[in-house]
C-alpha positions, 0 to 999 in steps of 0.5 A: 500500500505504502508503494503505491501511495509513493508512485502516485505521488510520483506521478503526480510530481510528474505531471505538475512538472511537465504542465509548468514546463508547457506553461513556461514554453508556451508563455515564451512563444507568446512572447516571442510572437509578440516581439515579432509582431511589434518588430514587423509593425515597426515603422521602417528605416529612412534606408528601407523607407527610400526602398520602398518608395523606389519599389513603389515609384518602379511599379507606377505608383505616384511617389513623388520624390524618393527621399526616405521621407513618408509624406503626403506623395508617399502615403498616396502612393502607399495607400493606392498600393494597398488598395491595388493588391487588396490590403488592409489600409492602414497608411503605414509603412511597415516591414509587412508592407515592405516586404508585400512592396518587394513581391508585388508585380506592378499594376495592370490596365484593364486595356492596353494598347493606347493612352487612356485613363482608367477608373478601377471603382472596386479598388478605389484606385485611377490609372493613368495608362501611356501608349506602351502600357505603362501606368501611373496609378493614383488613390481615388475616390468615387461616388458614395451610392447614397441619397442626398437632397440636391434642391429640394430633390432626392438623387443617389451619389452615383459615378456612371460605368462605361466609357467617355471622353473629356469634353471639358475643362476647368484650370484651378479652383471651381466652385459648386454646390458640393465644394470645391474641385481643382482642376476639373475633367468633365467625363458625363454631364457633372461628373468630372476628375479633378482634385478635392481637399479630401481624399478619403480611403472608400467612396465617399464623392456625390458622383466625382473622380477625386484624386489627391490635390498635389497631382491634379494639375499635372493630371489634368495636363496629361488628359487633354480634350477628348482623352478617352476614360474607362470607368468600371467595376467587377460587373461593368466594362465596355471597350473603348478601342473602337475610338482608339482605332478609329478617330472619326467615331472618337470624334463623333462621340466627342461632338455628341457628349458636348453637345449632351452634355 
């Protein structure tokens, strides 16, 4: 009896050891993960940050100068970024976000061929498509999909789909009944591209491409009238290389949008 009351004492002895021992591995995992779970939302290096920024600026996103410096152009950039490949939007740049930048592939026009520009409506995202394919890629920001009063009247912020062409434009600041745009590319009606104080991370326009104000001027430089603009999401795409190959339907279509319009 008194032989057994010792083994079970044992393997008591035993197994309180091994779950402290467990515990104690455990509790260094947790630890060591969350080490390299700060060590990875670190903020970058001035040497990794002008990394990132060349990576950025090589693949077509709108990065100012490269200087090591996270500022207005290279969080633009960064957030066009992370709306291209699907990511979470946090407007930092990590080593996550480094190494996502290292291994991304740089982004693709929906057509290629001649120089339009494009507005990706589920990723939020504008291109600025040259005539090698080459792109240019800004954050953007389209209308909301909700209701508003407009004098006295219910309209839905919508961005039409389809393809278009700029009939109009405005230089510098315009006034008008939702705000102020900056150097405005009229697509369809009241619809335009242009630059807006505010460029928030989801749809948030009453219909407008908004882009951020640093770049549109120059934007607006590289649409002169009739630059063709292709408008789509996952459901809605229409080809505008009918008016590529062919300038005489590009011009009549143009006539008749400003006639319309």
């Amino acid at each position: 009896m008194k032989s057994v009351l010792i083994t079970c004492l044992l393997l008591i002895s035993t197994a309180a050891l091994a779950s402290g021992q467990e515990q104690a591995v455990g509790s260094k995992q947790k630890a060591v993960g969350r080490a390299n779970t700060h060590l990875r939302s670190a903020i970058l290096t001035r040497a990794q940050m002008k990394e990132a920024e060349r990576r950025l600026a090589d693949m077509g996103y709108w990065t100012g100068a490269v200087d090591g410096r996270l500022d207005k152009t290279t969080k633009s950039a960064l957030v066009a970024f992370q709306k291209y490949e699907g990511r979470l939007i946090t407007e930092r740049l990590t080593l996550d976000e480094l190494e996502a930048i290292r291994t991304a592939r740089p982004p693709q026009a929906r057509e290629s061929g001649y120089g339009h520009i494009e507005v990706d409506i589920d990723r939020q995202v504008l291109l600025i498509v040259n005539d090698d394919s080459t792109v240019r890629v800004l954050p953007t920001s389209t209308g909301s999909d909700k209701e508003y009063l407009d004098e006295g009247e219910t309209s839905v912020a919508y961005t039409p789909r389809g393809r278009f062409l700029v009939y109009n434009k405005l230089d510098g600041w315009e006034e008008g009944r939702f705000g102020s745009a900056y150097y405005a590319n009229f697509i369809s009606g009241s619809v335009a591209i242009h630059g807006y104080p505010t460029v928030p991370n989801e749809p948030a326009s009453h219909g407008c491409i908004r882009i951020p104000i640093f770049a549109a001027r120059e934007v607006s430089k590289l649409m002169p009238l009739g630059t063709i603009v292709l408008v789509y999401d996952k459901v809605s795409f229409v080809s505008a290389k009918p008016w590529a190959e062919n300038p005489q339907r590009k011009k009549a279509a143009l006539y008749w949008h400003r006639v319309v319009d």
